[in-house]
KOLROTI-380092 format. One record per residue (C-alpha): residue number from 1; residue in one letter; z, x, y. Coordinates in steps of 0.05 Angstrom, whole numbers, always signed. Layout:
BEGIN
<vogu NUM; "a"; <Z; X; Y>>;
...
END
This chain:
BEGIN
<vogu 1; "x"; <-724; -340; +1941>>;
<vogu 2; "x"; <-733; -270; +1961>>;
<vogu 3; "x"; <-720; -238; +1904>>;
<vogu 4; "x"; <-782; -267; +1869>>;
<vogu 5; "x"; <-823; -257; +1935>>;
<vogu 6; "x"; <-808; -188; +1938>>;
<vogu 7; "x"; <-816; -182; +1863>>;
<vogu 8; "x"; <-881; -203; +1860>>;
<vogu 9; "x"; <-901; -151; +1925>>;
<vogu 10; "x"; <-865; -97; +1892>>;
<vogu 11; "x"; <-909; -102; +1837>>;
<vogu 12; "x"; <-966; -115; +1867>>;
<vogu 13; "x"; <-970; -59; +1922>>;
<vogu 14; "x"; <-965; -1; +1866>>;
<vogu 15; "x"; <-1017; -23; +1819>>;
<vogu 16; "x"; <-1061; -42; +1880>>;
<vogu 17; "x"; <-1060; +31; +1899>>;
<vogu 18; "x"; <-1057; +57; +1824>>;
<vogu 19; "x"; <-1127; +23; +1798>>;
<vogu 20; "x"; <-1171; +71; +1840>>;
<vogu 21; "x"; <-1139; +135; +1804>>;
<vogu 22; "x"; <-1155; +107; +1736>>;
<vogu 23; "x"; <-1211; +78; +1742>>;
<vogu 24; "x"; <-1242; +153; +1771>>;
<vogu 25; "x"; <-1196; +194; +1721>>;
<vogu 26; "x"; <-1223; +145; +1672>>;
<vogu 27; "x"; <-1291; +161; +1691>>;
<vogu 28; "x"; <-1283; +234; +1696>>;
<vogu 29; "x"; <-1261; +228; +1613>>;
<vogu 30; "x"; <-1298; +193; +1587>>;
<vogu 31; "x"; <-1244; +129; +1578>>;
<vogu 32; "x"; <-1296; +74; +1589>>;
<vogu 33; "x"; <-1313; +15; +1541>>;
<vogu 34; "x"; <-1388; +18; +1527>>;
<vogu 35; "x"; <-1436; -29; +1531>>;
<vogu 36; "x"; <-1456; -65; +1466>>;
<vogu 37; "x"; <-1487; -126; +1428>>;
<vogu 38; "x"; <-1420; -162; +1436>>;
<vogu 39; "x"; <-1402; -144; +1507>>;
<vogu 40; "x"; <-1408; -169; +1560>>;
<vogu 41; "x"; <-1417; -121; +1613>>;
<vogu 42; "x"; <-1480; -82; +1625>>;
<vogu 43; "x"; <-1443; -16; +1650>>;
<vogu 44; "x"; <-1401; +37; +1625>>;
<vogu 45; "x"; <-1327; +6; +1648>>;
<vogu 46; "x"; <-1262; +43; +1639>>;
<vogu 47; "x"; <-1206; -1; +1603>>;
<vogu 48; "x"; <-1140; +26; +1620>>;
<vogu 49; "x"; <-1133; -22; +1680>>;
<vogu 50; "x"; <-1067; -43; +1633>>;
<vogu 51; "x"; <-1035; +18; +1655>>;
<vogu 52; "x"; <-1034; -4; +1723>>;
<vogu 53; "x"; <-1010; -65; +1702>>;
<vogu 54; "x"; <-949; -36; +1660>>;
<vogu 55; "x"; <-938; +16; +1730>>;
<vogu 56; "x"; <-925; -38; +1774>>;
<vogu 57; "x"; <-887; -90; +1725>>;
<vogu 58; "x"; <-846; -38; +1702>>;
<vogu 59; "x"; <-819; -11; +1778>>;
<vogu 60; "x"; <-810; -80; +1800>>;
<vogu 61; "x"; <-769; -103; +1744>>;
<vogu 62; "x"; <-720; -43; +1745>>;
<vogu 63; "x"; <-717; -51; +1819>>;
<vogu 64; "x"; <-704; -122; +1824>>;
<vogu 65; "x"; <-676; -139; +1765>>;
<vogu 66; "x"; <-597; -147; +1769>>;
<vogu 67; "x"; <-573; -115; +1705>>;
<vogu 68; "x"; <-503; -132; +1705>>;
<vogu 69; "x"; <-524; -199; +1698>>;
<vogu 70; "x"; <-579; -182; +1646>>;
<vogu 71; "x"; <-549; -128; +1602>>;
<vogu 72; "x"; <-602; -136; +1545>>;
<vogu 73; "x"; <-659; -115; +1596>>;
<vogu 74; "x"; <-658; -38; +1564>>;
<vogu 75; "x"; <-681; -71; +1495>>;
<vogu 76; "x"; <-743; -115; +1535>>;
<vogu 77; "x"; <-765; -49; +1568>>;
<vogu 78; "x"; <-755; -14; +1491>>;
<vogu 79; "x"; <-813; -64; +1473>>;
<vogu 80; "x"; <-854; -55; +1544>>;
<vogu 81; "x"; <-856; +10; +1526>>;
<vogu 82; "x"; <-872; -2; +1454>>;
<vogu 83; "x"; <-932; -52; +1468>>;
<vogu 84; "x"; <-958; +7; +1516>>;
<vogu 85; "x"; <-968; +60; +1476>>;
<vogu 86; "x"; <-1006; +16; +1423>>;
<vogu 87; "x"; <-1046; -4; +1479>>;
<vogu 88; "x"; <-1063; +62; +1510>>;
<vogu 89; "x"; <-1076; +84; +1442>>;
<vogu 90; "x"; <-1127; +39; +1417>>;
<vogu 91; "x"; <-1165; +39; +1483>>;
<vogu 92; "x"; <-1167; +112; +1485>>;
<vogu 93; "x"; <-1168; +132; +1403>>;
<vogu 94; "x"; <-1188; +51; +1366>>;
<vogu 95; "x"; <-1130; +56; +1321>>;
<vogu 96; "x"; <-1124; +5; +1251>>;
<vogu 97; "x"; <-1105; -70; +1265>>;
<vogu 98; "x"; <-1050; -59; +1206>>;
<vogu 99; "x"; <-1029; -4; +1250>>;
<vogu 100; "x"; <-1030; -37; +1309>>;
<vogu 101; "x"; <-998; -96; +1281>>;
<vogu 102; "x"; <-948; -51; +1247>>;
<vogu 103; "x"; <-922; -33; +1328>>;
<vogu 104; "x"; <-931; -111; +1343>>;
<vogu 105; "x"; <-883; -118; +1294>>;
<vogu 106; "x"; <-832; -69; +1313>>;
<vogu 107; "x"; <-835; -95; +1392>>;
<vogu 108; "x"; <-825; -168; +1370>>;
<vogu 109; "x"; <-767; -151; +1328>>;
<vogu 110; "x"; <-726; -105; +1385>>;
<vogu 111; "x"; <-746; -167; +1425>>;
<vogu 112; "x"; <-714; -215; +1367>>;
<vogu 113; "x"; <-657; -172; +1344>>;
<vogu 114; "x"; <-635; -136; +1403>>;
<vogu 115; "x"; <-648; -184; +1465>>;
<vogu 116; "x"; <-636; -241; +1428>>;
<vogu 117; "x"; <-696; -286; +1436>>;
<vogu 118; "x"; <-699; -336; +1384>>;
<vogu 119; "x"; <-730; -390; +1373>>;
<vogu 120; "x"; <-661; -438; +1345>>;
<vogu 121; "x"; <-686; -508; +1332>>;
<vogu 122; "x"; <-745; -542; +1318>>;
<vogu 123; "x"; <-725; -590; +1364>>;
<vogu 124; "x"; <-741; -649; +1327>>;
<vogu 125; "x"; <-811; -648; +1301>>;
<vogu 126; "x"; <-813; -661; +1221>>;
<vogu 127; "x"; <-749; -681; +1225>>;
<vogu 128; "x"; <-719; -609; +1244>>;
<vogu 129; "x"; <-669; -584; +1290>>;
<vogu 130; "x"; <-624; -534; +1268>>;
<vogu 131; "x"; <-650; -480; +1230>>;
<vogu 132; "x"; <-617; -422; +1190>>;
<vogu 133; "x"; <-618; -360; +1228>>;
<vogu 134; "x"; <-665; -324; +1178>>;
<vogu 135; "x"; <-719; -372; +1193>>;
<vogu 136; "x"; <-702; -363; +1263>>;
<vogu 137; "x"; <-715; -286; +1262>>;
<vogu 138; "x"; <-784; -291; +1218>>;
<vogu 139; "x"; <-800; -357; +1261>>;
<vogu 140; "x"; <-792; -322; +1325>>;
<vogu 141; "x"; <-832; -263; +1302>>;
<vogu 142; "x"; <-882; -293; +1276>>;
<vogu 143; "x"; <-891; -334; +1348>>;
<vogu 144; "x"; <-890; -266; +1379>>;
<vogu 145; "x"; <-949; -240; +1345>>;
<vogu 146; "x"; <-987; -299; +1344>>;
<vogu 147; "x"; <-983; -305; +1423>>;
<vogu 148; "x"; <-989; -221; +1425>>;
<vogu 149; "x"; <-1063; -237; +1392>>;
<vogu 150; "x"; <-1088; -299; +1420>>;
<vogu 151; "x"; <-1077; -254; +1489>>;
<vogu 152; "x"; <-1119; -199; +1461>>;
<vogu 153; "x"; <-1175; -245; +1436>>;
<vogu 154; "x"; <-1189; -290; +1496>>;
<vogu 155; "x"; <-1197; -221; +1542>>;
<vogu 156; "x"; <-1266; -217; +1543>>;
<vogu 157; "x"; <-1303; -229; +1599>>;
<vogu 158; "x"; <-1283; -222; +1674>>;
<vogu 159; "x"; <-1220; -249; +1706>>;
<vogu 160; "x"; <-1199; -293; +1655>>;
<vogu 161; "x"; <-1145; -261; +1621>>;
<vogu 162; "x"; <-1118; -238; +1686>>;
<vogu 163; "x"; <-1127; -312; +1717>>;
<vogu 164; "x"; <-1099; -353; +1658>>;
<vogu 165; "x"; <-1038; -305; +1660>>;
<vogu 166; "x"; <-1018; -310; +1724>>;
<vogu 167; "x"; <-1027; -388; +1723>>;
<vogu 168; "x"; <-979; -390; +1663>>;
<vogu 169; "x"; <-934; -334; +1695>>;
<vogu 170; "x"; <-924; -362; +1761>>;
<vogu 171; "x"; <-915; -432; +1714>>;
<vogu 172; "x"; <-855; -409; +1676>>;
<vogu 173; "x"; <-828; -367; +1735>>;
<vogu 174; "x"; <-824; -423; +1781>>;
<vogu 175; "x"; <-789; -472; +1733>>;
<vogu 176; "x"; <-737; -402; +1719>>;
<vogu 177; "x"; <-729; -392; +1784>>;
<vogu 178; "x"; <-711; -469; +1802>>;
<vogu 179; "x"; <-666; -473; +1749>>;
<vogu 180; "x"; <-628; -406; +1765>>;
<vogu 181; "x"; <-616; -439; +1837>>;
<vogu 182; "x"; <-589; -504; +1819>>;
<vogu 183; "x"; <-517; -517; +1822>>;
<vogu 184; "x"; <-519; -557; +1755>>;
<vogu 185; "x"; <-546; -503; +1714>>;
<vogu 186; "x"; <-478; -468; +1677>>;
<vogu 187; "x"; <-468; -397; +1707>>;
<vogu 188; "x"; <-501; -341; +1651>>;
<vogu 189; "x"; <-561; -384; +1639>>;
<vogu 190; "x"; <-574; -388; +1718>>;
<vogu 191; "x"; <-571; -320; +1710>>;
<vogu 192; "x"; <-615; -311; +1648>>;
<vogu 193; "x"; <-656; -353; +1690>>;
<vogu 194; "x"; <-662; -310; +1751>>;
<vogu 195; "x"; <-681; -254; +1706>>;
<vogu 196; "x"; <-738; -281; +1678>>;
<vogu 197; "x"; <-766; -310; +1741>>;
<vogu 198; "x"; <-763; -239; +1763>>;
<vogu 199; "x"; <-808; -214; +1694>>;
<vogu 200; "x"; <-853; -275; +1707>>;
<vogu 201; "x"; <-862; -261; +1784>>;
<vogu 202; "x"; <-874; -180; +1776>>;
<vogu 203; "x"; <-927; -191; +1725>>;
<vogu 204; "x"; <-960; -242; +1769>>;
<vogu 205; "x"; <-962; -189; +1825>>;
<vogu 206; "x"; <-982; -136; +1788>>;
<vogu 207; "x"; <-1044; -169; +1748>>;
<vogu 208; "x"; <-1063; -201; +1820>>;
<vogu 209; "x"; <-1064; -132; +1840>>;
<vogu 210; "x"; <-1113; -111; +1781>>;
<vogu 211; "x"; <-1159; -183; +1789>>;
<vogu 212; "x"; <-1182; -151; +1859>>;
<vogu 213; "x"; <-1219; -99; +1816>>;
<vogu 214; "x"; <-1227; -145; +1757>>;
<vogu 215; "x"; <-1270; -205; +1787>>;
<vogu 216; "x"; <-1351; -189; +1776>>;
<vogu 217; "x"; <-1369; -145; +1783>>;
<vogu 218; "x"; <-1305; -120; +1753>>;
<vogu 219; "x"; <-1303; -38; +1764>>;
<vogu 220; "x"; <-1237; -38; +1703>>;
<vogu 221; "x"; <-1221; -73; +1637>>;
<vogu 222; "x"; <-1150; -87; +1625>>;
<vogu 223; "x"; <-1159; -66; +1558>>;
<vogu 224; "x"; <-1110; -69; +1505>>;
<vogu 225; "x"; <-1063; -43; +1531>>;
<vogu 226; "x"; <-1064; -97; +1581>>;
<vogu 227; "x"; <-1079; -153; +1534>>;
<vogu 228; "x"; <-1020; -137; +1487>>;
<vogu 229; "x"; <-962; -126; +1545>>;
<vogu 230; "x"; <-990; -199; +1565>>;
<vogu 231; "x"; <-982; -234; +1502>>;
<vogu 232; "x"; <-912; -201; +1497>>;
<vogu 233; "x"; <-881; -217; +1563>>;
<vogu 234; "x"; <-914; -296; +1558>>;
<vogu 235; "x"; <-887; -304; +1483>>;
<vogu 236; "x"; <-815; -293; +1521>>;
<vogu 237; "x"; <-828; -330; +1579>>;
<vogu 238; "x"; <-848; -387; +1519>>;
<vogu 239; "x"; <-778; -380; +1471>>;
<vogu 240; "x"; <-737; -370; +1528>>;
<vogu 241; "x"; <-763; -435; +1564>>;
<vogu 242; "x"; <-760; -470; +1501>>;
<vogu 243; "x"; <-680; -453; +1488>>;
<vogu 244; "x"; <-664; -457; +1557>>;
<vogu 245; "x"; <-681; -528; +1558>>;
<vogu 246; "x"; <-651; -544; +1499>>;
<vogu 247; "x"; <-586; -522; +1528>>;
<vogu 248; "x"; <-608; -559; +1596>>;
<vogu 249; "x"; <-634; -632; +1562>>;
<vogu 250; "x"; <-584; -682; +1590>>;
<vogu 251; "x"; <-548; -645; +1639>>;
<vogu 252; "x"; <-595; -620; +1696>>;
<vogu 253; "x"; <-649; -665; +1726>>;
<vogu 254; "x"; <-701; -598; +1720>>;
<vogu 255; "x"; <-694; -597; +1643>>;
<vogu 256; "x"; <-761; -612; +1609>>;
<vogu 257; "x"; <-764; -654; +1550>>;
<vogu 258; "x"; <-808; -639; +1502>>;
<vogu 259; "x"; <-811; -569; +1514>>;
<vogu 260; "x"; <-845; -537; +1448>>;
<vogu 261; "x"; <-899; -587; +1455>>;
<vogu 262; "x"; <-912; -580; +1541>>;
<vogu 263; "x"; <-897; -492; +1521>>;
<vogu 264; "x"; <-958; -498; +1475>>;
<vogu 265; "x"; <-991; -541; +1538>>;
<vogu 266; "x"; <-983; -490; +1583>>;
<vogu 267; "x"; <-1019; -431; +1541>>;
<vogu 268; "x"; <-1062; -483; +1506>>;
<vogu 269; "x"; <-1123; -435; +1514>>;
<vogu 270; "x"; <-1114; -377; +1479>>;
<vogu 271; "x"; <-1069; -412; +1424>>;
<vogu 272; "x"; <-1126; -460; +1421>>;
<vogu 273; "x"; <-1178; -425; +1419>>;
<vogu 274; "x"; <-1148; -365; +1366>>;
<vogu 275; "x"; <-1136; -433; +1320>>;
<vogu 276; "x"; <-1199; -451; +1329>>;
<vogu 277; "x"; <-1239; -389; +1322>>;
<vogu 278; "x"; <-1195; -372; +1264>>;
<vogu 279; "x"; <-1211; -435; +1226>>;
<vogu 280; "x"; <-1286; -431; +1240>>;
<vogu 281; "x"; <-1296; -370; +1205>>;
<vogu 282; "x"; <-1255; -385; +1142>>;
<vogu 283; "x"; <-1292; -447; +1135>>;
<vogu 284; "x"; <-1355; -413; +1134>>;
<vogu 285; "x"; <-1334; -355; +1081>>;
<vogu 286; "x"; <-1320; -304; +1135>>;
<vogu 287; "x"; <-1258; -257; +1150>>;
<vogu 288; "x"; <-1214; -290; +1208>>;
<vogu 289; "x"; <-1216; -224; +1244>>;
<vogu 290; "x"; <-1296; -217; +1235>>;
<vogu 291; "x"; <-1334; -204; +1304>>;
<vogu 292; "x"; <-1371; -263; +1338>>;
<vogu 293; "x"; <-1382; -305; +1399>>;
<vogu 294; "x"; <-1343; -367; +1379>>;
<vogu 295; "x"; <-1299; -361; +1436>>;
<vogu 296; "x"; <-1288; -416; +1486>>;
<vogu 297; "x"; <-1304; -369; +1541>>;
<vogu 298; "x"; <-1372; -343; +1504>>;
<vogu 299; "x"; <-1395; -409; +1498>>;
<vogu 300; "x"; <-1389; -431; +1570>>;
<vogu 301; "x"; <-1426; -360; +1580>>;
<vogu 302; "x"; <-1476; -378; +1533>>;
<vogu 303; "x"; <-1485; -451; +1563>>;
<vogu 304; "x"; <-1510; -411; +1617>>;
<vogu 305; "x"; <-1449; -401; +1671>>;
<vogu 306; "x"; <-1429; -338; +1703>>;
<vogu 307; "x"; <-1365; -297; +1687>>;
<vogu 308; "x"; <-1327; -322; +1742>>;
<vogu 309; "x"; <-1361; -395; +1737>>;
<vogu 310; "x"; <-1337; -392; +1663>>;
<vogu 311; "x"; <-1267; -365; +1691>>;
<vogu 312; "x"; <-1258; -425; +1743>>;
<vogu 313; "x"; <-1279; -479; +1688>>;
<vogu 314; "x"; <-1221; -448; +1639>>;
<vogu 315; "x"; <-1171; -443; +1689>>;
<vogu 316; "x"; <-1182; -512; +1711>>;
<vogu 317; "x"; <-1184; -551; +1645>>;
<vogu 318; "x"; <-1103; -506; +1635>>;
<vogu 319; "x"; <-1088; -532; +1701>>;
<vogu 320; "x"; <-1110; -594; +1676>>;
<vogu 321; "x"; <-1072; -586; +1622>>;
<vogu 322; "x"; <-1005; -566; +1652>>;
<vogu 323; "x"; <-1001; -629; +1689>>;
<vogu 324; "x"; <-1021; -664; +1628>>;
<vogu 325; "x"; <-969; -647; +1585>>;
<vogu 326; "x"; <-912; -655; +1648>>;
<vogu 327; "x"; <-928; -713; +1660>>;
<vogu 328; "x"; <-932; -749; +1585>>;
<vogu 329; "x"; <-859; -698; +1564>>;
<vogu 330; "x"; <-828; -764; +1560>>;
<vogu 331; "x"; <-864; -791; +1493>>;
<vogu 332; "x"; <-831; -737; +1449>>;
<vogu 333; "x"; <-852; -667; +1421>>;
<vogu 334; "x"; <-893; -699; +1367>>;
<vogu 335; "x"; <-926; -743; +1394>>;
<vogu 336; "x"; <-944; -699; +1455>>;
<vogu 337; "x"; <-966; -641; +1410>>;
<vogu 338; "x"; <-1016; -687; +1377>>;
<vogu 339; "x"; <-1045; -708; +1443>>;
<vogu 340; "x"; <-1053; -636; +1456>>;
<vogu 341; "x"; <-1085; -613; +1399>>;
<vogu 342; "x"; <-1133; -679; +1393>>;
<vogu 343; "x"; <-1155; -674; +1468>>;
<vogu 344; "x"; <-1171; -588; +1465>>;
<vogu 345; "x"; <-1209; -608; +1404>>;
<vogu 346; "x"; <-1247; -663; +1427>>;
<vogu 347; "x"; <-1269; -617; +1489>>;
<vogu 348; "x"; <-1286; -553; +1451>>;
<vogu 349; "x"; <-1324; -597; +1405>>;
<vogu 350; "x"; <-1369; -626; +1459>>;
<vogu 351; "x"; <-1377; -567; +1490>>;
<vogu 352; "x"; <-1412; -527; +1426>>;
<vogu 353; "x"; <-1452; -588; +1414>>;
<vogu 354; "x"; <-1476; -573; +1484>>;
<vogu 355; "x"; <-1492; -502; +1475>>;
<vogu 356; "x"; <-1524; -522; +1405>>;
<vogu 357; "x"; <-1568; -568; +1442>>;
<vogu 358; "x"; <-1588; -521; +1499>>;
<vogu 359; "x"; <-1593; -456; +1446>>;
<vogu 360; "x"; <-1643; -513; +1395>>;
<vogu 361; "x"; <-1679; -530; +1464>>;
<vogu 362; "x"; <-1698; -464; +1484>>;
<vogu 363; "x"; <-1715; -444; +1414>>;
<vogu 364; "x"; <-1764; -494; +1419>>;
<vogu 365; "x"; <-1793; -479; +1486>>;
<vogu 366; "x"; <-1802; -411; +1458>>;
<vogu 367; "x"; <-1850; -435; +1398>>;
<vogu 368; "x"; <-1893; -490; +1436>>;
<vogu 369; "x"; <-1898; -445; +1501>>;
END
């Protein structure tokens, strides 16, 4: 258990102390994220509160980990560091998304090729379990990216990105960390196990470490740089909970069935709400990637809740969600994965028929005054 304890303050104490420094060198340069028409901060911010994040993530995983027990570590770090510089980049000089996805790219496939995450079976749903291990490689990266954006895109207003990830951190890091300690899990995936409760429980410590400055009113953005090393350490968190189970499934009582289906549970938000946004626009003629306020989080802000009121309702509804899909894992993948989907639509539905209503309403109040 202390490992993951001190994990979590080892990460945490650095980028505590760290934030301060950039946020007044930030200043001092001229690194802050203006305010605009689609912001929603009133204040010049900075936005490299990710390098904080990366600081502390990266001294407690090279301090805790145990790499004779996870020798393909060096290759996860090769991505970190990857991810980073994108990040820094594009909050400091906005670099091209093809560019930006172009480094995506190259972090998910070190992560693919080199550590060997893959995604191996389909585990049943169409019909699917085995797959050729060419499909597994573009699968995999293709997962990796998708997560890596859906990240980027729900960051944008205070505490949520922060929030949501250490929910679904400290959610994958507690089911490693049990399963590394059990007696009936085989030797090297206990291990693998241990690992990756250690990635999960530094990158909880170190974005607690950055909420203290994030919550309204927040004095840093995460930025990209952030955003992006999120995505990337979740969407391995994801495969390697996925695989792990599949290799668990019959032979240790903390095996999850189901697992694709509760994975996608877990970070049903910004999957969701990417999907979502994503469809939207195509359906009304527009580029997927055009600017608006479609997200889930905007329209609890335009409803007429606070940041952090916004923030508690989101965090909820995943916690809600969590428990959901652990406690139905028995009914199949399939069949779970359709709940999923049916139930986040149903809710996002209501609520922009709400905010319709209450945008119509005040329209109206504004002609007949």
């Amino acid at each position: 258990m202390y490992e993951v304890l001190l994990s979590f303050i080892t990460a945490f104490i650095p980028s505590y102390f760290i934030i301060p420094s950039v946020i007044n060198v930030a200043h001092a340069k001229h690194l802050c994220d203006e305010p605009g028409e689609r912001r929603s901060h009133v204040v010049s911010t900075p936005s490299l509160g990710g390098v904080a994040i990366f600081a502390g993530l990266m001294f407690s995983m090279i301090f805790w980990m145990p790499f004779d027990v996870f020798g393909q570590l060096q290759y996860t770090l090769c991505a970190f560091i990857i991810i980073f510089l994108i990040g820094v980049k594009d909050d400091i000089i906005p670099i091209s998304p093809y560019k930006k996805l172009l480094g995506e790219l190259m972090a998910a496939g070190i992560i693919v090729l080199k550590s060997g995450v893959k995604i191996t079976s389909l585990h049943g749903m169409f019909g699917i379990y085995e797959i050729p291990e060419w499909f597994s490689v573009l699968l995999t990266i293709f997962t990796i990216i998708v997560i890596i954006n859906s990240f980027n895109l729900i960051d944008g207003i205070n505490g949520l990105s922060g929030s949501l990830t250490t929910l679904i951190s400290l959610s994958f890091g507690s089911w490693f960390f049990y399963v590394g300690n059990n007696p009936m899990t085989p030797y090297e995936v206990a291990n693998t196990c241990i690992g990756l409760s250690i990635m999960a429980f530094s990158l909880a410590g170190a974005i607690v470490a950055f909420l203290k400055y994030n919550f309204t009113p927040a004095t840093i953005f995460m930025g990209d740089t952030g955003a992006l090393l999120l995505g990337l350490i979740c969407s391995i968190l994801v495969v390697k909970f996925i695989e792990i189970n599949q290799l668990l499934v019959g032979q240790n009582p903390l095996a999850i069935k189901a697992s694709p289906a509760v994975a996608i549970g877990i970070l049903i938000l910004p999957l969701f709400d990417t999907l979502r946004v994503f469809t939207i626009r195509i359906l009304r003629g527009r580029s997927p990637f055009s600017p608006d306020r479609l997200h889930i989080h905007h329209l609890l802000v335009d409803f007429g809740f606070t940041h952090m009121q916004a923030t508690g309702v989101l965090i909820a509804v995943t916690s809600f969600f969590i428990i959901f899909v652990l406690t139905l894992q028995n009914i199949g993948t399939f069949k779970l994965l359709f709940l999923i989907i049916a139930l986040a639509t149903l809710l996002s539905y209501f609520l922009q028929r709400l905010v319709e209503k209450k945008v119509a309403l005040k329209a109206k109040q504004l002609n007949n005054p």
